[in-house]
C-alpha positions in Angstrom: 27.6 3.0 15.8 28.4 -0.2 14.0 28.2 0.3 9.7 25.5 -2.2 9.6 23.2 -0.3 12.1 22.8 2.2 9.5 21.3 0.1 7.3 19.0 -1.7 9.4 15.9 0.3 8.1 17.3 -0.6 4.2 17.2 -4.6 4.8 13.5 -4.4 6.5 12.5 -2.9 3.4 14.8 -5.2 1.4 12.9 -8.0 2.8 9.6 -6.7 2.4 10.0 -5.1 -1.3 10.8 -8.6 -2.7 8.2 -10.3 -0.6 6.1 -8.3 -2.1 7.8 -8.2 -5.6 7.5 -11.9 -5.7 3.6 -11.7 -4.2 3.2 -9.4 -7.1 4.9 -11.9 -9.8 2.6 -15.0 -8.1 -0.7 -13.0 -8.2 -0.1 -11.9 -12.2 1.0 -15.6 -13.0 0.2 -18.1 -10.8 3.9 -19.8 -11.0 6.7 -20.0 -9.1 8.9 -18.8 -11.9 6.7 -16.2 -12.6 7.3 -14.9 -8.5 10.9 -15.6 -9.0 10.9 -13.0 -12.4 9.5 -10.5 -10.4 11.9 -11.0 -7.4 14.8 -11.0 -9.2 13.5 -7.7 -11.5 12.8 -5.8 -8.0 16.5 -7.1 -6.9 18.4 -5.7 -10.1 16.3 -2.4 -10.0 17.6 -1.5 -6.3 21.0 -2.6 -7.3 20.7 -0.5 -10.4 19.4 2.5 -8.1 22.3 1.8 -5.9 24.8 2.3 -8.6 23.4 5.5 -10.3 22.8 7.1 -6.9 26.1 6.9 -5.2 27.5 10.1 -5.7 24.0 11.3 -5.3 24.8 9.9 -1.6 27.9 11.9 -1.4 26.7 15.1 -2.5 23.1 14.7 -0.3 26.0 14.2 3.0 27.8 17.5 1.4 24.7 19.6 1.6 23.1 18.3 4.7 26.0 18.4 7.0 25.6 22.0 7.3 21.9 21.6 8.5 20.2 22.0 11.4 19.5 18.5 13.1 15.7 19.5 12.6 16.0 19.5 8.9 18.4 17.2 8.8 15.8 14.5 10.6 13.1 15.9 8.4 15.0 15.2 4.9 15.7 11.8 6.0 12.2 11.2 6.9 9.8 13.4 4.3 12.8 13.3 2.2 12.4 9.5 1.5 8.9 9.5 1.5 9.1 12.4 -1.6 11.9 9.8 -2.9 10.1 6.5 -2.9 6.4 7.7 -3.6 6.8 10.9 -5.7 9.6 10.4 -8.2 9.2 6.5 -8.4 5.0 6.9 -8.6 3.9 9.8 -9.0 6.2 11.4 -11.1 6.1 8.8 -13.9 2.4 9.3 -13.6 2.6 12.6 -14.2 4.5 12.2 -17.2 1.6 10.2 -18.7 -0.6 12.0 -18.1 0.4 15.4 -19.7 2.1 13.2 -22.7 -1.3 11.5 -23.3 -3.4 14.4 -22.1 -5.3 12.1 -19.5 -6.6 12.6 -16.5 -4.1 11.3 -13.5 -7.1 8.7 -12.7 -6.7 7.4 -16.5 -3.1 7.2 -16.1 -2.9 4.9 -13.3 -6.0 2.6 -14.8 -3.2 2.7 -18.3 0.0 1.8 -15.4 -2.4 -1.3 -14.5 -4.1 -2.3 -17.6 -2.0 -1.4 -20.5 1.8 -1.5 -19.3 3.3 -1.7 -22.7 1.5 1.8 -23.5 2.3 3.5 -20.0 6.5 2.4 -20.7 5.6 3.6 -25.0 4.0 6.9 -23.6 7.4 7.5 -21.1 10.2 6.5 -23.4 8.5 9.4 -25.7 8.7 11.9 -23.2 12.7 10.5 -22.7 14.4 13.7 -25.0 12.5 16.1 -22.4 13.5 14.1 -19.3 17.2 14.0 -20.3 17.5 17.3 -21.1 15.5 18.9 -18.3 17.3 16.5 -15.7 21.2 16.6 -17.1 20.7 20.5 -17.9 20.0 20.3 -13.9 23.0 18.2 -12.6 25.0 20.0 -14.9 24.8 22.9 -12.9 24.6 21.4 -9.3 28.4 20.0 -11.1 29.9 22.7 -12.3 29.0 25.1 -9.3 31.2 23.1 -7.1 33.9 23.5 -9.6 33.4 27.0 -10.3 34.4 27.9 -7.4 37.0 31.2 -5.8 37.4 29.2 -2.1 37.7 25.8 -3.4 41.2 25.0 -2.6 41.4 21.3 -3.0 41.7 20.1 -6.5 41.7 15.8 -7.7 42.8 16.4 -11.1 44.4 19.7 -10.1 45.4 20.5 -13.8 41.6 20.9 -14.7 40.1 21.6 -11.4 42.7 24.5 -10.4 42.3 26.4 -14.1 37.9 26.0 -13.7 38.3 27.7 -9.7 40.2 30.4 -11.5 37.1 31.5 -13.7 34.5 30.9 -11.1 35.1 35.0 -11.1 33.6 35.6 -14.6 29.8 35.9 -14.0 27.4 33.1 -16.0 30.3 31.0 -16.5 28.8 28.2 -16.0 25.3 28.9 -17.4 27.4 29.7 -20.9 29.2 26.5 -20.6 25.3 24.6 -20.3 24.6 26.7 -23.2 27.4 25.6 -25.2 26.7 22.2 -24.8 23.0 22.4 -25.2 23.1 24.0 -28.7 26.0 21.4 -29.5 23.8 18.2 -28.7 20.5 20.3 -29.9 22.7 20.5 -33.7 22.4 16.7 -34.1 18.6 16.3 -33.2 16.4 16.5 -35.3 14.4 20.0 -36.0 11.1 19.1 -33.8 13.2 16.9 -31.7 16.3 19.7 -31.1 13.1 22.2 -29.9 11.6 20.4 -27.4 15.3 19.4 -26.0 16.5 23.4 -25.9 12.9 24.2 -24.2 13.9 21.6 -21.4 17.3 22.2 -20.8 16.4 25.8 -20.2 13.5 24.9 -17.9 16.0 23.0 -16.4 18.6 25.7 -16.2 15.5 28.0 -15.1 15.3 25.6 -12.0 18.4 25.2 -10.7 18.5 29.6 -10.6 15.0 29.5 -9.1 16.0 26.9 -6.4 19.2 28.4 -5.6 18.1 31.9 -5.7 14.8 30.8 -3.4 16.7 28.3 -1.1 19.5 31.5 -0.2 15.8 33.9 0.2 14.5 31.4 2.6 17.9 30.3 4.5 18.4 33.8 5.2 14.9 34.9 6.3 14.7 31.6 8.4 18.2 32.5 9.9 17.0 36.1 10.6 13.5 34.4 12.5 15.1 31.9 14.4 18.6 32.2 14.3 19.1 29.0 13.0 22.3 27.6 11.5 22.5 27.3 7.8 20.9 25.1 5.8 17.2 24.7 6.4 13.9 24.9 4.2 15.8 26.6 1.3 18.5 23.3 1.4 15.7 21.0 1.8 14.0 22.0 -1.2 17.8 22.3 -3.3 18.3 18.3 -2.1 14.7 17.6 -3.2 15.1 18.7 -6.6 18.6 17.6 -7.1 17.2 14.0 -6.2 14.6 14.4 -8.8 17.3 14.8 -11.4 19.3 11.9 -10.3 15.7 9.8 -10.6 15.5 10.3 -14.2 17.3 8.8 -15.7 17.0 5.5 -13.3 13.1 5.6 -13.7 13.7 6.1 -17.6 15.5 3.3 -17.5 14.1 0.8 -15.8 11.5 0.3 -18.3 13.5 -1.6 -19.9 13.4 -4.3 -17.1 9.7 -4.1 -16.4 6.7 -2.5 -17.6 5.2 -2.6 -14.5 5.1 0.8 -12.4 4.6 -1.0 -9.0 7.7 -2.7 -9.4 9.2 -0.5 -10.8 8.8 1.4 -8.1 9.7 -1.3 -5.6 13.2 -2.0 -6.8 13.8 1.6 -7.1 12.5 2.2 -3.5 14.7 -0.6 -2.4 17.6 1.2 -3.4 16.5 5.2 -2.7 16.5 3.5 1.0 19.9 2.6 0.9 21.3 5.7 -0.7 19.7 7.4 2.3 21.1 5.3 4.4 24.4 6.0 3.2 23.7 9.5 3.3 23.3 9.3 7.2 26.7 7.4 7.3 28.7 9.6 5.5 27.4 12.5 8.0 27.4 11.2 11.2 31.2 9.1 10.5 32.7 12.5 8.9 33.8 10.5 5.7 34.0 13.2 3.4 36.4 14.9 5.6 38.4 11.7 6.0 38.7 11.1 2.5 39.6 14.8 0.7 38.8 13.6 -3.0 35.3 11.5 -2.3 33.5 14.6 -3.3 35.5 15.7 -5.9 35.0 12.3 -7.6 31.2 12.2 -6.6 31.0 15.8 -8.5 32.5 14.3 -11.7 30.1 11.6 -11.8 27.6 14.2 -11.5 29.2 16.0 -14.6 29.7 12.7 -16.1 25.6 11.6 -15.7 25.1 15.0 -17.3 26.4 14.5 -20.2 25.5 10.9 -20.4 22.1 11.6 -20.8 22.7 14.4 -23.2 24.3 11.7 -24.7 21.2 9.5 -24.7 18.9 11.3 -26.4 21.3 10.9 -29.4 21.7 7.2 -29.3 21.0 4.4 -26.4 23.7 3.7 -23.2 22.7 1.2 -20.8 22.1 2.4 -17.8 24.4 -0.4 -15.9 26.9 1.1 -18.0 26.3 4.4 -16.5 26.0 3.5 -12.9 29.2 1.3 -13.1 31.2 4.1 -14.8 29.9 6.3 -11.9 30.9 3.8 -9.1 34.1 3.3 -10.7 34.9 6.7 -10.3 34.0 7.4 -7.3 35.8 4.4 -6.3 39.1 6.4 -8.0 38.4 8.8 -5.8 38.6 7.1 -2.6 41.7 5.4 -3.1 43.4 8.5 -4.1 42.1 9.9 -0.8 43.2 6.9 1.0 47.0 7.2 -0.4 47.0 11.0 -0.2 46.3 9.8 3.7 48.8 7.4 3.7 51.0 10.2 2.3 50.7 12.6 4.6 51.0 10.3 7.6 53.7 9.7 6.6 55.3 13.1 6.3 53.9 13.8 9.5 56.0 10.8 11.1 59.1 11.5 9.6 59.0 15.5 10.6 58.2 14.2 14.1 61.3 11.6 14.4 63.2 12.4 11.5 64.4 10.2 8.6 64.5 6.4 9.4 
């Protein structure tokens, strides 16, 4: 299949988001420059999306490679449905509502009448977020590297001496710890509480999602002898998209106040991060390209600390998803000359020496 097939689903709803971004700017202010605003806020959102969710991509094609096609076709189809309307609606919703203590009605009559309060109420609730969510891809991160069978190492100095303590038990929940009290020191009392009570929650997630999604794998293997990979996995991808909304929902506040475009842009770009996620399965990418993950999993790490990081002092979030991108980016070249590298050997054991 051609690349751009894969993305056919992504530009209808390209085309329709900033229609309807720029029918959203018209109806608020009766001007043309008022549509355009709008349009170009919902472009910059996806783009923004795009950026931050990258590795996301990667590690979503990591994980659902090893699915049955059935759950495969049903994270690419609930899956983006969960994306678009639960962590870029609902979920900010929610927020506001237990912030404020109002009813979920209220909180959608405060989205649409009182913006600037809905985006106050939100950027309050930002310490929680950051912790809960980077305690969260913290672990997802360091689980890959804290592995006894991973035998393919990017910055092999690093990689190769973290695979060699994957054998000491809570290695990695010790290491989250660490951190956590470290960034916790430099908050404030009342602040530094509520961010230790969310990075556990956090760290009490991942353990519940991994130990539930290996219960349920392994009961639905023994039922229907199904390949690996099925509700349990689903539910692991779920939550690990979550976390990499955060921050991306956090920040787009700063570019609108408005949820429903907000939650256009964003859904602009959760549609293309799926349909890279599709791509990377079906073409085999990440077994063309040795180090894609690798560098996908540092960005993760990366993000983690980042908004650690932000709850301390302010990073843009372009910044962020550049940084990530670039990374990743690092990645694939080093892939693409390890190739070349290697062909090469091959050729020259096969005819000798030119």
């Amino acid at each position: 299949m051609a690349t751009y097939r894969y993305f056919t689903w992504a530009f209808v709803v390209t085309v329709l988001g900033l229609m309807l971004g720029a029918w959203l700017g018209w109806n608020s202010t009766g001007t043309l420059s008022g549509a355009l605003q709008i349009f170009f806020i919902c472009a910059v959102l996806a783009v923004l999306e795009i950026s931050l969710s990258f590795d996301n991509a990667i590690v979503n094609a990591n994980k659902l490679k090893d699915m049955t096609p059935k759950w495969q076709h049903r994270f690419l189809t609930w899956g983006i449905l969960i994306a678009v309307f639960g962590m870029r609606i609902i979920f900010p919703l929610a927020i506001v509502a237990l912030a404020a203590n109002i009813a979920p009605v209220a909180a959608v009559q405060l989205a649409i009448n009182e913006p600037a309060e809905y985006a106050r109420i939100m950027n309050e609730a930002h310490v929680s977020i950051a912790a809960f969510g980077g305690t969260f891809l913290m672990m997802v991160g360091l689980s890959f590297f804290f592995n006894e069978e991973k035998d393919v190492h990017w910055v092999h100095f690093i990689e190769n001496r973290l695979a060699r303590f994957a054998g000491v038990k809570g290695v990695e929940i010790a290491f989250v710890l660490i951190l956590v009290l470290v960034f916790s020191s430099f908050l404030e009392r009342s602040v530094a509480e509520t961010f230790i009570y969310s990075a556990i929650y956090g760290l009490l997630t991942f353990l519940v999602v991994e130990i539930l999604g290996s219960a349920l794998d392994a009961s639905h293997e023994a039922l229907a002898d199904a390949a690996k990979g099925g509700l349990g996995a689903f539910l692991y991808l779920e939550v690990l998209d979550a976390s990499f909304s955060f921050d991306g929902v956090i920040g787009a506040f700063a570019l609108s106040q408005n949820l429903f475009v907000i939650a256009i842009g964003l859904g602009i770009g959760a549609m293309y991060v799926r349909s890279m996620t599709i791509m990377l399965v079906e073409k085999g990418t990440l077994s063309e390209y040795r180090f894609l993950e690798h560098g996908a999993f540092w960005a993760i790490l990366i993000l983690s600390v980042i908004m650690f990081a932000q709850t301390l002092f302010h990073i843009p979030e372009v910044v962020t998803g550049l940084f990530g991108a670039a990374l990743i980016g690092v990645a694939l070249w080093s892939s693409i000359l390890w190739n070349r590298a290697n062909l090469h050997r091959e050729i020259v054991a096969v005819n000798g020496p030119a």
